[in-house]
C-alpha positions as CSV (number, residue, x, y, z in Angstrom):
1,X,76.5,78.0,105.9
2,X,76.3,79.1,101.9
3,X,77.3,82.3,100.7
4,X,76.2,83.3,97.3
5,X,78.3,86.2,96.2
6,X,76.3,88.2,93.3
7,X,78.6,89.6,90.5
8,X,78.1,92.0,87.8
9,X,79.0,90.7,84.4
10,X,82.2,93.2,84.3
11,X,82.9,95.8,81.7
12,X,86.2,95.8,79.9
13,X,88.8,97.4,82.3
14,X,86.3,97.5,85.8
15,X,87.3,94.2,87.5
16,X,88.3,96.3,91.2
17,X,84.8,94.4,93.0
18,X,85.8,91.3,91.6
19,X,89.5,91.2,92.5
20,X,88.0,92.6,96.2
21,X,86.2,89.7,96.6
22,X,88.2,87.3,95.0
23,X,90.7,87.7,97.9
24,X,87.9,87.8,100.6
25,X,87.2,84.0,99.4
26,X,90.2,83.0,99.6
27,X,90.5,83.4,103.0
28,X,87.2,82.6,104.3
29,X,86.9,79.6,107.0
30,X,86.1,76.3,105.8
31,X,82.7,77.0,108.1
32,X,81.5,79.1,105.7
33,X,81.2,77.4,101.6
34,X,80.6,79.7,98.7
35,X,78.7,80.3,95.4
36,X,79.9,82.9,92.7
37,X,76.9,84.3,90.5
38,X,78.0,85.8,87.8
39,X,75.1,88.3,86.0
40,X,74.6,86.7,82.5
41,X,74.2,90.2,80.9
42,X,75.9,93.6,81.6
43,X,74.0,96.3,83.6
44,X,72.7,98.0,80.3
45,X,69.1,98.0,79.5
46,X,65.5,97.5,80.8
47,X,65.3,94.0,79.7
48,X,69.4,92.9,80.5
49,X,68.4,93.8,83.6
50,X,65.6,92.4,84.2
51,X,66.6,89.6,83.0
52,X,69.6,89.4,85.6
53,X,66.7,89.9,88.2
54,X,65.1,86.8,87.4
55,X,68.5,85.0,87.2
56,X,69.0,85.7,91.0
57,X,65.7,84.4,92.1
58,X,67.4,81.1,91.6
59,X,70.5,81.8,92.6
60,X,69.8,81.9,96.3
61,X,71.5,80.5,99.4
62,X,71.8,80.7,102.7
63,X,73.1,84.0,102.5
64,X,73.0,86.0,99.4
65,X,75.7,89.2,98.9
66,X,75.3,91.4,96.2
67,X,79.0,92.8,96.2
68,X,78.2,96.0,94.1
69,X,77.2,97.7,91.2
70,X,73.7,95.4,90.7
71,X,72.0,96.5,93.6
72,X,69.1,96.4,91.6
73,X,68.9,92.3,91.7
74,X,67.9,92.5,95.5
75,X,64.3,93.5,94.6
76,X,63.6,89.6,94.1
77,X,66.0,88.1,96.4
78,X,64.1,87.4,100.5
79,X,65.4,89.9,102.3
80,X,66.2,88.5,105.8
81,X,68.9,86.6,103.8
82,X,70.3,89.4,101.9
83,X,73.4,91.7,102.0
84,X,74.0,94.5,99.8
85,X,78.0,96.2,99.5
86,X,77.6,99.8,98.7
87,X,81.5,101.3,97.3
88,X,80.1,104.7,96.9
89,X,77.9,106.9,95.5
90,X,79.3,108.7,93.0
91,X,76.3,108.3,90.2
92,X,74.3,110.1,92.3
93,X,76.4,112.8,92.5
94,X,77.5,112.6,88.8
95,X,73.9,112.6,87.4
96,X,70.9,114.6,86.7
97,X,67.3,114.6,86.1
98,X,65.5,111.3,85.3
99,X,68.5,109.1,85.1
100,X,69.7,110.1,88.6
101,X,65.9,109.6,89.7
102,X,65.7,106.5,88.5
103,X,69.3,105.5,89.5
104,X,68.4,106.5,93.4
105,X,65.4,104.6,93.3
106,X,66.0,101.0,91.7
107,X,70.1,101.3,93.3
108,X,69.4,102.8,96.7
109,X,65.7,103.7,98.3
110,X,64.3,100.5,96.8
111,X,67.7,98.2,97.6
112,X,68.0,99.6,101.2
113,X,64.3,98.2,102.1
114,X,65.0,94.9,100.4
115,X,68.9,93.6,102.0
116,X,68.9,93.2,105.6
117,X,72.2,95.3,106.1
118,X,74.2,97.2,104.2
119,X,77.9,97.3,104.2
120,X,80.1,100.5,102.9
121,X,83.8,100.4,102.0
122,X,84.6,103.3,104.0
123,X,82.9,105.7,107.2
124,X,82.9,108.1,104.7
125,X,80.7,106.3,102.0
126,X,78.5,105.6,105.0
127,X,78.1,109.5,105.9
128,X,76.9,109.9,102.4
129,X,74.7,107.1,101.8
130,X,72.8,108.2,105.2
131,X,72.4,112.2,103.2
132,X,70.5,109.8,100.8
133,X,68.6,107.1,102.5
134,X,67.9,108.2,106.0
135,X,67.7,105.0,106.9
136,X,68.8,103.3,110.4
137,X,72.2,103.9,110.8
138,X,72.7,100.3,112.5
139,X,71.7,98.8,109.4
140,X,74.5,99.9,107.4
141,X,78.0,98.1,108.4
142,X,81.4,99.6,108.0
143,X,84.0,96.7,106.1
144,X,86.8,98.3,103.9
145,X,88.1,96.5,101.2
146,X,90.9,94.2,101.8
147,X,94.5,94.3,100.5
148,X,95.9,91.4,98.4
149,X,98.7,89.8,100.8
150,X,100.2,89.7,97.2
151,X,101.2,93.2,97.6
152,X,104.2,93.1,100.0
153,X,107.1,95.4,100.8
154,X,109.8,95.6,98.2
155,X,113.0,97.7,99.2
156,X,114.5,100.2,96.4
157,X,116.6,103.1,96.8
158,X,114.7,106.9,96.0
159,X,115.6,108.5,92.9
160,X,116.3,112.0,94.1
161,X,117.6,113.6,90.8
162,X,114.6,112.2,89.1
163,X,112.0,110.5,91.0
164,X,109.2,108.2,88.8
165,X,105.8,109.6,90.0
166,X,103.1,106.8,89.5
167,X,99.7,108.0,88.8
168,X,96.8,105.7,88.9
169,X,93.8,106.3,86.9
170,X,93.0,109.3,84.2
171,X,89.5,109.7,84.8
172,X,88.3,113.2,85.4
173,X,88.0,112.6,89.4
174,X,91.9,111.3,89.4
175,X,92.7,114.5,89.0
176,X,95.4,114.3,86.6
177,X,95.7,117.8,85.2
178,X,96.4,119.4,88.6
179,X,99.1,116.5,88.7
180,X,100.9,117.7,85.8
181,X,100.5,121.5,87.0
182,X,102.0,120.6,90.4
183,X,104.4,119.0,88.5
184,X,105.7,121.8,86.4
185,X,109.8,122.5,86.3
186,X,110.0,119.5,89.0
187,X,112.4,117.1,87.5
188,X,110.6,113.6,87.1
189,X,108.8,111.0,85.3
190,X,105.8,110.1,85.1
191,X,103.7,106.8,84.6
192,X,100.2,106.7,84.4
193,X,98.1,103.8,84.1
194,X,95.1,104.6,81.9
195,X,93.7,105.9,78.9
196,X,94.8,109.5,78.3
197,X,91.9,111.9,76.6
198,X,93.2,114.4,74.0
199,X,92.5,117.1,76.4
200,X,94.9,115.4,79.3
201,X,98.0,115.2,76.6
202,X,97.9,118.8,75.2
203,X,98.1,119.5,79.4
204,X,101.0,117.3,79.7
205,X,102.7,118.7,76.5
206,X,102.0,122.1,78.2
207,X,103.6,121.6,81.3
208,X,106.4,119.9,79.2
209,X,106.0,116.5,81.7
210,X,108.2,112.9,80.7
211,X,105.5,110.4,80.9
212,X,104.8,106.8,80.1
213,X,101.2,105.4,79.8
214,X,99.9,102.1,79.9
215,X,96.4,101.1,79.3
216,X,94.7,97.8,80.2
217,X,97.8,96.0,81.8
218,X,97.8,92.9,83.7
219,X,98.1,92.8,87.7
220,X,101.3,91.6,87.0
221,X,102.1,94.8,85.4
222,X,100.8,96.7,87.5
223,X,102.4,95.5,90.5
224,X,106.0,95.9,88.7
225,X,104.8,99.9,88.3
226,X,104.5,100.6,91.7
227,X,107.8,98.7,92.1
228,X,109.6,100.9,89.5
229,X,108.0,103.7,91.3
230,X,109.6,106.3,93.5
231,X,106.2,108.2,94.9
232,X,102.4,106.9,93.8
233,X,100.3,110.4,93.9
234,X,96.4,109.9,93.9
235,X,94.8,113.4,94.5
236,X,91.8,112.3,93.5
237,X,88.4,114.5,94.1
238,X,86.2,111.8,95.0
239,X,86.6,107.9,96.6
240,X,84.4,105.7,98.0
241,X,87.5,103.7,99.4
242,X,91.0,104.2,97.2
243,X,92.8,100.8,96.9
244,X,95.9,102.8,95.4
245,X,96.6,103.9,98.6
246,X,96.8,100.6,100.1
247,X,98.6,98.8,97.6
248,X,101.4,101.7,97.4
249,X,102.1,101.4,101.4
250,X,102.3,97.7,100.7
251,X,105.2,97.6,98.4
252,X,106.8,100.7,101.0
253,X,106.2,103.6,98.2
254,X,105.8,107.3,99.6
255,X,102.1,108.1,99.0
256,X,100.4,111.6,98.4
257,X,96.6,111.4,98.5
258,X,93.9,113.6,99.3
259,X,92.5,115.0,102.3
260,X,88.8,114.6,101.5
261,X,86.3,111.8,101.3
262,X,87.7,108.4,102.8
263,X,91.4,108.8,101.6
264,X,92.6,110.4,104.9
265,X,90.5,107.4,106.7
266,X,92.3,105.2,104.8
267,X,95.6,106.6,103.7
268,X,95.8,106.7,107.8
269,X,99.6,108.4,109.2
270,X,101.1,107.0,106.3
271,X,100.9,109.5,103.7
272,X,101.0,112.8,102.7
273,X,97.6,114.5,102.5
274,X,97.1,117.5,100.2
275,X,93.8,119.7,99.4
276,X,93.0,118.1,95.6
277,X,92.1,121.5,94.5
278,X,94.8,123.5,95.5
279,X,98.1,123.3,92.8
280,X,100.2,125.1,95.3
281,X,99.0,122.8,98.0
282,X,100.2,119.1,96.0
283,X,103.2,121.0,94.4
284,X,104.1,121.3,97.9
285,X,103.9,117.7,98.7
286,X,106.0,116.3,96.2
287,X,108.7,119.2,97.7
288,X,108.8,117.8,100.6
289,X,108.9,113.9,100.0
290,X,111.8,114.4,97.2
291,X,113.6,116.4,99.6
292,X,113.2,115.0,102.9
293,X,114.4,112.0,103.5
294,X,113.2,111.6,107.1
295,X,109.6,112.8,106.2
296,X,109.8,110.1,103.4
297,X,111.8,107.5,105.6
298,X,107.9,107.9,108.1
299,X,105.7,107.8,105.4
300,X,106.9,104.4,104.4
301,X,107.3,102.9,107.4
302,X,104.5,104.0,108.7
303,X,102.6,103.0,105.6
304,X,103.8,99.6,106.0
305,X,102.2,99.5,109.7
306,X,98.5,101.0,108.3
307,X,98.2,98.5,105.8
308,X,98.8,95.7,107.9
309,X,95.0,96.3,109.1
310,X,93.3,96.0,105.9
311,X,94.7,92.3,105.1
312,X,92.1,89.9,104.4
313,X,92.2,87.9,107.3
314,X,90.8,90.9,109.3
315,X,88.3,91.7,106.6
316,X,87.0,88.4,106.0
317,X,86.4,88.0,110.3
318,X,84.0,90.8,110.0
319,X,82.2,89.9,107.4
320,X,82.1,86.5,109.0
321,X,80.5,88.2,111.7
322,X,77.7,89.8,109.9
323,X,76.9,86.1,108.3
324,X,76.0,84.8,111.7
325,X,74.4,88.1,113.1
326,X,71.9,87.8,109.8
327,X,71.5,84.0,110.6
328,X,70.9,84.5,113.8
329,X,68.2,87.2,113.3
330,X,66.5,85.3,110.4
C-alpha cells in the first residue's frame, strides 16, 4: 500500500501540518510506504491554484491524503482513494461575503463530495464542520494530532517568587491582552513566542508586565522555552486542536487553557481550565497554580498521564485503520 500525503507549499512561520505529519511517518508500519507532495506554488491565486490542481492529478497513489489547508486539490483527485484532514474551521468563521462563499465552497461543500472520508483533529472541529456540511456523520473520522515523543518530561523546581509564564502565539484568538490583564500586580515573567503588534505592547507597557519575545525560533528553541518555563497559559478563543497543550504536559509544565472548543477535550484532567473571556476568571487560575502546590503537583502529573494517548504510535494505528477500511471499500 502507497500513501501520498498532499502538502501545502508552507508560508513563512506555518509549518504546524507539516511537523504533524512528519511524526505520523515516522512511525508508520513498514506495510504501508509513502509519498510526500509538496504543492509547487502557495495557496494564493486563481491560477497558483489551479495550477497545484493539475500537479495532483499526477501525484496519485494508492491512497491519496490531503493533510490540510489545500482541500481544494481533491476536486481532481478519484475520490474512492481520497482522504481529506480538516484542523478547523476558523475561515469560515473569520470571513465575510464573497470570500467566505467562495472559501465554503471550493474548501468544504465541494471537497466533502470529492474524498471518501474526512478526518478532524478534534470532536469538536467535527461538531462544527457538520453546522456547515450536513453531511453523513460516519464519513467524517475523529484522529487528533499526535505529540512528538521528542517532547518528554523534564523535572525543574517552580519559581514561586517569580514564576516565567510561557505564552504561545500573539494572534488575536491567543488571547494575549486578557493575558497581560490577568496578569496585572502578579509578580512574573513573561515569554511569548510571536510577533507582538503595536497595539499588544502599549497593553503590556500598561499593565507594567516583564516579558521576553521571540519570533520565528527553531524547535529547538522552542522546546528549551517550555523548559525554562514555570506555567504555559493558552486561553485562546478559538482551536481546532491546541498542540500547546500537549507539548506543555509533556515536558510536566502546569497548563491553563480554555474551557471552550476542543481544549478541554484535549487539555483532558490535566490542566486548569478558565472561561477565555472572563479576566477575573484566568486571574484566578494563575492564583491558584502559583499558590498551590498540591493543585499544581496534579496538574502535572496528571498531564504527564493525558499525553501519553496522543503519542504517535496510537495515532498512526488509526489512521492505519482508515487506509484499509478505504481499500477495502474501493
Amino acid at each position: 500500500m502507497i500513501v501520498t500525503y498532499y502538502h501545502r507549499r508552507a508560508l513563512k512561520g506555518h509549518y504546524s501540518i507539516e511537523k504533524v505529519f512528519r511524526d505520523i511517518r515516522k512511525a508508520l508500519p513498514e506495510e504501508i510506504q509513502y509519498r510526500v507532495a509538496i504543492a509547487k506554488y502557495e495557496s494564493r491565486g486563481i491560477l497558483k491554484r489551479f495550477y497545484n490542481c493539475i500537479e495532483a492529478i499526477f501525484r496519485q497513489s494508492d491512497i491519496n491524503h490531503i493533510t490540510g489547508d489545500i482541500h481544494y486539490v481533491s476536486i481532481f483527485l478519484k475520490r474512492k482513494k481520497t482522504v481529506l484532514t480538516i484542523h478547523d474551521c476558523v475561515c469560515l468563521r473569520r470571513l465575510k461575503g464573497l470570500k467566505k462563499w467562495i472559501l465554503y465552497i471550493f474548501w468544504y461543500w465541494l471537497a466533502e463530495k470529492r474524498c471518501k472520508y474526512i478526518t478532524t483533529v478534534s470532536e469538536s472541529t467535527k461538531k462544527e464542520l457538520l453546522e456547515y456540511l450536513k453531511c453523513n456523520p460516519d464519513r467524517i473520522h475523529v484522529i487528533p494530532n499526535p505529540i512528538s515523543e521528542d517532547f518528554q518530561y523534564v523535572p525543574f523546581n517552580f519559581n514561586s517568587e517569580k514564576p516565567t509564564i510561557l505564552q504561545i502565539g500573539t494572534r488575536p484568538n491567543k488571547n494575549l491582552e486578557k493575558v497581560a490583564e490577568a496578569l496585572r500586580g502578579i509578580s512574573c515573567r513573561m515569554a511569548i513566542v510571536g510577533s507582538l503588534s503595536q497595539e499588544q505592547l502599549r497593553i503590556l507597557k500598561e499593565f507594567n508586565i516583564d516579558y521576553s519575545a521571540y519570533e520565528d525560533i527553531s524547535d529547538k528553541d522552542l522546546f528549551g522555552l517550555y523548559i525554562k518555563s514555570d506555567i504555559v497559559i493558552f486561553v485562546s478563543t478559538y482551536e481546532g486542536f491546541g498542540m500547546p497543550i500537549l507539548e506543555a504536559q509533556a515536558i510536566g509544565r502546569p497548563v491553563i487553557t480554555s474551557n471552550v472548543f476542543s481544549m478541554p477535550e484535549v487539555a483532558g484532567e490535566g490542566a486548569c481550565l478558565a472561561d477565555p473571556y472572563n479576566t477575573p476568571n484566568i486571574r484566578e487560575a494563575f492564583i491558584k497554580i502559583i499558590n498551590d502546590s498540591d493543585f499544581r503537583g496534579k496538574l502535572i502529573l496528571n498531564g504527564l498521564k493525558n499525553v501519553e494517548r496522543f503519542r504517535p504510535k496510537f495515532i498512526v494505528e488509526r489512521y492505519v485503520e482508515l487506509y484499509k477500511k478505504l481499500v477495502r471499500t474501493d
